[in-house]
SESEKE-608077 format. One record per residue (C-alpha): residue in three letters; x, y, z; chain. Coordinates in Angstrom, 1 decimal. Each point is the difference from the previous one (the first is absolute). Example, Ala and Ser with C-alpha at 12.3 -4.5 7.8 and 13.67 -1.06 7.14 Angstrom:
<recs>
<rec><aa>ALA</aa><u>12.3</u><v>-4.5</v><w>7.8</w><ch>A</ch></rec>
<rec><aa>SER</aa><u>1.4</u><v>3.4</v><w>-0.7</w><ch>A</ch></rec>
</recs>
This chain:
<recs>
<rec><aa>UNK</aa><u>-10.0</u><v>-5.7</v><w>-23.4</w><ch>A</ch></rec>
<rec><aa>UNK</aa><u>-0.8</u><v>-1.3</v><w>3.1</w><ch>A</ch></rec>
<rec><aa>UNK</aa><u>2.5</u><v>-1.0</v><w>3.3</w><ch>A</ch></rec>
<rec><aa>UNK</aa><u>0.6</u><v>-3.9</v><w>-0.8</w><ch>A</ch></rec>
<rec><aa>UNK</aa><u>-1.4</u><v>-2.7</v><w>2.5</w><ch>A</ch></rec>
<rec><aa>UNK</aa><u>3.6</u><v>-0.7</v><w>0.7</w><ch>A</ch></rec>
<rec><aa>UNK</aa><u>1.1</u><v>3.3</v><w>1.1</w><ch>A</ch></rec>
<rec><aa>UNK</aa><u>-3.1</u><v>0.4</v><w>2.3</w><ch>A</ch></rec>
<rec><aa>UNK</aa><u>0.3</u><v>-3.3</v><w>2.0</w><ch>A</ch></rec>
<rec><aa>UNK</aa><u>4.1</u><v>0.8</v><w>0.2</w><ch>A</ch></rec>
<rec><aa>UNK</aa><u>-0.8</u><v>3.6</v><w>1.4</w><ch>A</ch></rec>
<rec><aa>UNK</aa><u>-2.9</u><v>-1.3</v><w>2.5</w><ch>A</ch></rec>
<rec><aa>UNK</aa><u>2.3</u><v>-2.8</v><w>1.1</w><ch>A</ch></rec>
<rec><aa>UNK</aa><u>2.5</u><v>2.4</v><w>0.4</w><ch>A</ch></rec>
<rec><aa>UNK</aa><u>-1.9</u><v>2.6</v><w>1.9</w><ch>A</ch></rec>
<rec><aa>UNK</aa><u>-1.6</u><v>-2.9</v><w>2.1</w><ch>A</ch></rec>
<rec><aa>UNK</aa><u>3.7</u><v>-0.6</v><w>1.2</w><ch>A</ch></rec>
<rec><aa>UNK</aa><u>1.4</u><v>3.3</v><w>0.5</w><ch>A</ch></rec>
<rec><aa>UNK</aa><u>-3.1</u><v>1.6</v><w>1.7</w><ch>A</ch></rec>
<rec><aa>UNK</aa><u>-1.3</u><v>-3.4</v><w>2.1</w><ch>A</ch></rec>
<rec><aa>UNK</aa><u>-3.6</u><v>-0.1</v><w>0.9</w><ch>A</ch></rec>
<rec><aa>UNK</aa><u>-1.3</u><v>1.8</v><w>2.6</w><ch>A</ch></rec>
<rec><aa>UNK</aa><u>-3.7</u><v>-0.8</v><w>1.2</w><ch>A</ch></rec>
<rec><aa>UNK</aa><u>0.1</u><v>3.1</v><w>2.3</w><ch>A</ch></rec>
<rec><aa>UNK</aa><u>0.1</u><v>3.8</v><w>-1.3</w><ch>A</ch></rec>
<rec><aa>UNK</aa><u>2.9</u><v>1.4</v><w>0.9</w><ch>A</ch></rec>
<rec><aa>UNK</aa><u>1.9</u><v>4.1</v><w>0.0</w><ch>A</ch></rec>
<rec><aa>UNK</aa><u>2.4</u><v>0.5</v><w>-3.0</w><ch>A</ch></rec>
<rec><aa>UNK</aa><u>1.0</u><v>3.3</v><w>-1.7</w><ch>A</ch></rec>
<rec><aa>UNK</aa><u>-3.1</u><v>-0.5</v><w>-2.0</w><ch>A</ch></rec>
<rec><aa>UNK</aa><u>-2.4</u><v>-0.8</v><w>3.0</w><ch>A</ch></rec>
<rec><aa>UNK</aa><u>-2.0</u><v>-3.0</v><w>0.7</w><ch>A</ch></rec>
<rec><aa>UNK</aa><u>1.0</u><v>-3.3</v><w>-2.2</w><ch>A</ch></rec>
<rec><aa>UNK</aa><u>-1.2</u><v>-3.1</v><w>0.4</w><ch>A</ch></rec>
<rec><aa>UNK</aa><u>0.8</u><v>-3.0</v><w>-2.4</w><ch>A</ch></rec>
<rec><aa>UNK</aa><u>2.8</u><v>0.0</v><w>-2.4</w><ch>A</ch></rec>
<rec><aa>UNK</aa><u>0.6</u><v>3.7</v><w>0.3</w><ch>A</ch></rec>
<rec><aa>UNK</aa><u>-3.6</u><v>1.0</v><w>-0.5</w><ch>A</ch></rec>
<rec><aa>UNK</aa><u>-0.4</u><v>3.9</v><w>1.3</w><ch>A</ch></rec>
<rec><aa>UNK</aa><u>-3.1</u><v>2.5</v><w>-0.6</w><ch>A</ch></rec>
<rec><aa>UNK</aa><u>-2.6</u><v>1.3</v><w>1.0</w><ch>A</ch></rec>
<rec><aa>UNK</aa><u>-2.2</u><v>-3.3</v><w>0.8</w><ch>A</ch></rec>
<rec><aa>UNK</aa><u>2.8</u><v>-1.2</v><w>2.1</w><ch>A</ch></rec>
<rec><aa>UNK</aa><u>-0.7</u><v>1.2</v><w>3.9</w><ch>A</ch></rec>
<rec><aa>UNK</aa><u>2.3</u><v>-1.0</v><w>3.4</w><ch>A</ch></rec>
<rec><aa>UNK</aa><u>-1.0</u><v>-3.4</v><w>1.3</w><ch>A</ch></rec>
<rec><aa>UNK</aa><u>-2.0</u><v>-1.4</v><w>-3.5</w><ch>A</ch></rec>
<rec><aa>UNK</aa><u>1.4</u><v>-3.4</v><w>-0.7</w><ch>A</ch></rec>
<rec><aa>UNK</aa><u>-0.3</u><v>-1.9</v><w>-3.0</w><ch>A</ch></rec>
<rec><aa>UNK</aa><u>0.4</u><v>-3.9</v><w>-1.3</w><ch>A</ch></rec>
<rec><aa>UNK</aa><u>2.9</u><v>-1.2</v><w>-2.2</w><ch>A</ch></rec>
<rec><aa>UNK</aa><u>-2.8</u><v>-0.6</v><w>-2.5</w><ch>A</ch></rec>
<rec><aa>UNK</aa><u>-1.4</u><v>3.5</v><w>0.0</w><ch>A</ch></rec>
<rec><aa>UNK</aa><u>3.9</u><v>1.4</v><w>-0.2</w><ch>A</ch></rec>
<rec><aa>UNK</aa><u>0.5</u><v>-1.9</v><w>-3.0</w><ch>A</ch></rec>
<rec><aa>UNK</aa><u>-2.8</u><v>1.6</v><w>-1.4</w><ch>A</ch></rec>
<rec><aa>UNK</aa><u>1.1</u><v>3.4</v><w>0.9</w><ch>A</ch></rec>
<rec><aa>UNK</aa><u>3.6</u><v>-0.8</v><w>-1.4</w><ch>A</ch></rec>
<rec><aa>UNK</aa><u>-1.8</u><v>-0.6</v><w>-3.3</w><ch>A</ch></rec>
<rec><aa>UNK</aa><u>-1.8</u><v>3.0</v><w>-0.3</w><ch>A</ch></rec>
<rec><aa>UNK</aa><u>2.8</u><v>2.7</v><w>1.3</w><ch>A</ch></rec>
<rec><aa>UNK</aa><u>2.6</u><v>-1.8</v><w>-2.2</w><ch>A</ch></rec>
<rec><aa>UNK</aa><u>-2.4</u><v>0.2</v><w>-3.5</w><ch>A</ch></rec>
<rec><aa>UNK</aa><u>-0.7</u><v>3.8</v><w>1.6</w><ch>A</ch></rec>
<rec><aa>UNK</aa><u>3.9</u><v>0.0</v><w>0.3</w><ch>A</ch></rec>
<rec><aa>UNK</aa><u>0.7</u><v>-1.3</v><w>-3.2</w><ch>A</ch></rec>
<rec><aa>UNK</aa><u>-2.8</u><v>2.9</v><w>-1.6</w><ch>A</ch></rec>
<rec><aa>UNK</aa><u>1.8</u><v>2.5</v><w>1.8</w><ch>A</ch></rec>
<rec><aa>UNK</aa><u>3.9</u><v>-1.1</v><w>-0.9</w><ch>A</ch></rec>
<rec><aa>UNK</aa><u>-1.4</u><v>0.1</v><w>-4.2</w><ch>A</ch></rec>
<rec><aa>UNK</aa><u>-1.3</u><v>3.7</v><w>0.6</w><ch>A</ch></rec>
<rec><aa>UNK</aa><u>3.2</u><v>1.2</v><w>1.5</w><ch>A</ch></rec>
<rec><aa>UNK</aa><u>2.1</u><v>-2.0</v><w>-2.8</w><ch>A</ch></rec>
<rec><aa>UNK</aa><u>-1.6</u><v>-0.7</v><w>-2.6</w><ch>A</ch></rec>
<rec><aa>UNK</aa><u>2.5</u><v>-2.9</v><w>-1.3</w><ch>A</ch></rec>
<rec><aa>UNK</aa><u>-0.4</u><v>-1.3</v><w>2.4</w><ch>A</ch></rec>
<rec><aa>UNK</aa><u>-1.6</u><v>-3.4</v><w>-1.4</w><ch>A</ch></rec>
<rec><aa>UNK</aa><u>3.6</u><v>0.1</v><w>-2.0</w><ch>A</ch></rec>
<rec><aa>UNK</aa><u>2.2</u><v>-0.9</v><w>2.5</w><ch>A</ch></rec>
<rec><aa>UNK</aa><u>1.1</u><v>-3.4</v><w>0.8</w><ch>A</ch></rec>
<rec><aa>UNK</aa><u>-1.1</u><v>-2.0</v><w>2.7</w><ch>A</ch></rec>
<rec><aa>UNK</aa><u>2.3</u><v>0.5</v><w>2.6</w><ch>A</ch></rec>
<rec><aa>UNK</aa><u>-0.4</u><v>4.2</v><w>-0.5</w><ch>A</ch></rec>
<rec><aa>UNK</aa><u>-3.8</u><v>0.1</v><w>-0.2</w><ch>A</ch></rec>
<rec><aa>UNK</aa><u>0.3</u><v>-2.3</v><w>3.6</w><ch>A</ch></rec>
<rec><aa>UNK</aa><u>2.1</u><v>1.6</v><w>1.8</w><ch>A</ch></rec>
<rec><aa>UNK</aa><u>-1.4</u><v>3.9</v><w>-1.5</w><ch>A</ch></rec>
<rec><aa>UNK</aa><u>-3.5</u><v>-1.5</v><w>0.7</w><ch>A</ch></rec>
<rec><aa>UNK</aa><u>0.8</u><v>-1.1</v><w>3.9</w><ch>A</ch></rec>
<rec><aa>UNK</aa><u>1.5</u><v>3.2</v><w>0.5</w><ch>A</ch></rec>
<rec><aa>UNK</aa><u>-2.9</u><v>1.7</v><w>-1.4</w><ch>A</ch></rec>
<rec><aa>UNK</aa><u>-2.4</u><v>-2.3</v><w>2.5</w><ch>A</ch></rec>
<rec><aa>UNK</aa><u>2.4</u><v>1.9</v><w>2.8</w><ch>A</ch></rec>
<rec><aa>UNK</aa><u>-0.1</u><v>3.3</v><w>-1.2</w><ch>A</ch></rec>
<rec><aa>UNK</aa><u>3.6</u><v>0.2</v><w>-0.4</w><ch>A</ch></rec>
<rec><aa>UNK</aa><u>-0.1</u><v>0.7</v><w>-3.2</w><ch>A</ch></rec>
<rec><aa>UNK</aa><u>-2.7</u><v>1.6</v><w>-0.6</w><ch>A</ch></rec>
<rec><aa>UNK</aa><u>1.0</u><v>2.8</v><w>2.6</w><ch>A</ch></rec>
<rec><aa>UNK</aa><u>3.6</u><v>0.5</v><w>-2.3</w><ch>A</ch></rec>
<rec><aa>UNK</aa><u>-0.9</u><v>1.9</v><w>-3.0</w><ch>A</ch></rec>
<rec><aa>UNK</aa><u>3.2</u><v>0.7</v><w>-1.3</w><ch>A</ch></rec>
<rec><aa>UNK</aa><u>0.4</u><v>-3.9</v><w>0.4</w><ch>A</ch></rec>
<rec><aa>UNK</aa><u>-2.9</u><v>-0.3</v><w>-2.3</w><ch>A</ch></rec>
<rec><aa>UNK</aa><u>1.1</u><v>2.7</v><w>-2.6</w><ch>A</ch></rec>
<rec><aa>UNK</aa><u>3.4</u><v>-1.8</v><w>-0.3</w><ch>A</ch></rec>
<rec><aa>UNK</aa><u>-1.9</u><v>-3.4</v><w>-1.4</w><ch>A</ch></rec>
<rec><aa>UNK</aa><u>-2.0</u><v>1.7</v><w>-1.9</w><ch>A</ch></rec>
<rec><aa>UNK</aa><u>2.8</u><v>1.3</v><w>-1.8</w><ch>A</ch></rec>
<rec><aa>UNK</aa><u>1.5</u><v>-3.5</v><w>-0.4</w><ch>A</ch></rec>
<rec><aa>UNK</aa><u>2.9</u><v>1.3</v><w>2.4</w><ch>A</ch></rec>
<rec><aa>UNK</aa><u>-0.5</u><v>-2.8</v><w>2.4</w><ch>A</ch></rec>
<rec><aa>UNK</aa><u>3.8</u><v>-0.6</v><w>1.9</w><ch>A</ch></rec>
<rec><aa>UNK</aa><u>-0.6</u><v>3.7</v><w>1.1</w><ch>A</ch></rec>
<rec><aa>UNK</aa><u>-3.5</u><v>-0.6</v><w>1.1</w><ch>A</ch></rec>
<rec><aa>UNK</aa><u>1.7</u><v>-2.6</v><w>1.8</w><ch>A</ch></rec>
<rec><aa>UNK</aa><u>2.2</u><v>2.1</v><w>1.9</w><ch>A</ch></rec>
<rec><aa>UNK</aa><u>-2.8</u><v>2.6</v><w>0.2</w><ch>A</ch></rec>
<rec><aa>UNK</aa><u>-2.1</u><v>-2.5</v><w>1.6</w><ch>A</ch></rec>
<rec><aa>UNK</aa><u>2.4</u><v>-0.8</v><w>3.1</w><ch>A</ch></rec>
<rec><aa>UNK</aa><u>1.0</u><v>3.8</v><w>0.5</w><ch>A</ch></rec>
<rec><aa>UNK</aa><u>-2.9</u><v>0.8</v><w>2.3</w><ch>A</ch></rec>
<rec><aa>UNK</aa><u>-0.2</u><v>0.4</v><w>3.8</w><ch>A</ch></rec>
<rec><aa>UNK</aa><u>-2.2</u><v>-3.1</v><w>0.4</w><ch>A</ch></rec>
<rec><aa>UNK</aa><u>2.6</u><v>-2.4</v><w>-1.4</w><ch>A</ch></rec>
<rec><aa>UNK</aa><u>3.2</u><v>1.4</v><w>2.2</w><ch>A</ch></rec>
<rec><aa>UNK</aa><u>-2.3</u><v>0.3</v><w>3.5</w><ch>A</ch></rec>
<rec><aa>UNK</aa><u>-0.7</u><v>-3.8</v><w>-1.4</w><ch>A</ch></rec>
<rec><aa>UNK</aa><u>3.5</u><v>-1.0</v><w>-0.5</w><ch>A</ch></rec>
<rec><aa>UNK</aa><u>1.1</u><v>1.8</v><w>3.2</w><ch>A</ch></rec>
<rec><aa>UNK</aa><u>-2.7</u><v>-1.6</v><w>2.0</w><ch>A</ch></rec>
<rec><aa>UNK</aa><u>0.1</u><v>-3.2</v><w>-1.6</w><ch>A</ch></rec>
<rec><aa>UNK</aa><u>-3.1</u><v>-0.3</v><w>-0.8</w><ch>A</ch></rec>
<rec><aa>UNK</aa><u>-1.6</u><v>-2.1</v><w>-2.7</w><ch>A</ch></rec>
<rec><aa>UNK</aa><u>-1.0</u><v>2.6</v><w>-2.7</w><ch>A</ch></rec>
<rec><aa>UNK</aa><u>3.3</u><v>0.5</v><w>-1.0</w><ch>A</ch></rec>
<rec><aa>UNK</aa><u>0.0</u><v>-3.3</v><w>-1.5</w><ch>A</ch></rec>
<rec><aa>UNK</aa><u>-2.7</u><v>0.5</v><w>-1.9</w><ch>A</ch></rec>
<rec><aa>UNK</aa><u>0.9</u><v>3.2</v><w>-1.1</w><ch>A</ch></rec>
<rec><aa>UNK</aa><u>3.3</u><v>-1.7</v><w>-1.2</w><ch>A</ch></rec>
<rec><aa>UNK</aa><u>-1.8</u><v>-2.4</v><w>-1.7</w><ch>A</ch></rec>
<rec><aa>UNK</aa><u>-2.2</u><v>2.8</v><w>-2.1</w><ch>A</ch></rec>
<rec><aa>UNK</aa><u>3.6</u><v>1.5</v><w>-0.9</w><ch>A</ch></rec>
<rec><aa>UNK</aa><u>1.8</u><v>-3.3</v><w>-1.0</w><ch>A</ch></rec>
<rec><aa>UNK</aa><u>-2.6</u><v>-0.3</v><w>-2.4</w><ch>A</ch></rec>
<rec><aa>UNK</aa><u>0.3</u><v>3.3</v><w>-1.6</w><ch>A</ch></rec>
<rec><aa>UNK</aa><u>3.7</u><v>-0.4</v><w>0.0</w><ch>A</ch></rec>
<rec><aa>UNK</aa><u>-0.6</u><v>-3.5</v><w>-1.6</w><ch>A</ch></rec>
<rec><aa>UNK</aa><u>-1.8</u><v>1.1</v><w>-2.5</w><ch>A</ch></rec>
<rec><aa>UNK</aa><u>1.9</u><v>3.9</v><w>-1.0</w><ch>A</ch></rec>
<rec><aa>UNK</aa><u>3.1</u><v>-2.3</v><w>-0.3</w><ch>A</ch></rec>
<rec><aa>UNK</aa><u>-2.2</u><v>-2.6</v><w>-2.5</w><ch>A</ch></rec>
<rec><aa>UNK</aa><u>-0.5</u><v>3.2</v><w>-1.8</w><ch>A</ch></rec>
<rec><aa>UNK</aa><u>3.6</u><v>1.0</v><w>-0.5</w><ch>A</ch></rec>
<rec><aa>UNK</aa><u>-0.9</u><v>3.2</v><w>2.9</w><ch>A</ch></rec>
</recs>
């Protein structure tokens, strides 16, 4: 099974909204980024790049994303929707990816406590504290978990 066309637009329009386009590398915690959130290795302080090339780049480290979210749960083609979105955009950030005991809960099915897992980390509470706008996301990530343990009956 494959990610459906309809979840992949959804999560790229998504990400294009919540991480805006920037032309110009920048410093985050992960280093350079340029684009939609695009960090590595190939991106160095003062490369700039065209909306064109971004959305290019967008593909390709959300179908790398999207690899990486079915090795670390490997149902993860069974969610609905609005789960593999939300658990895919967070992967794209390394949020969840960097919360293993996140992970382990929806692998077990146990999905409102990998909610609640999700949200009890430092990043989120400096986020809320600060006001920044990861805890939104993060929040969004959760909602969906929550959403979906209390479709399961847990």
């Amino acid at each position: 099974m494959a990610l459906s066309n309809e979840v992949f637009n959804n999560t790229k329009q998504y990400l294009r909204e919540v991480e805006d386009l920037s032309e110009e590398a920048y410093k985050d915690g992960k280093g350079n980024s340029i684009g939609y959130g695009h960090s590595g290795p190939d991106v160095k302080t003062g490369d700039t790049i065209t909306e064109e090339q971004a959305e290019r780049l967008l593909d390709k480290d959300l179908k790398e994303k999207y690899a990486l979210a079915k090795r670390l749960m490997p149902k993860f083609d069974t969610f609905p929707a609005p789960v593999q979105q939300q658990v895919l955009s967070s992967v794209y950030r390394g949020s969840l990816s960097g919360s293993p005991k996140t992970i382990k809960l929806i692998n077990e099915g146990k999905f409102s406590e990998a909610a609640k897992e999700f949200l009890n980390n430092n990043e989120y509470r400096k986020s809320v504290a600060e006001e920044t706008g990861v805890a939104p996301r993060m929040e969004a990530v959760a909602s969906a978990l929550q959403n979906e343990g209390q479709n399961q009956g847990g």
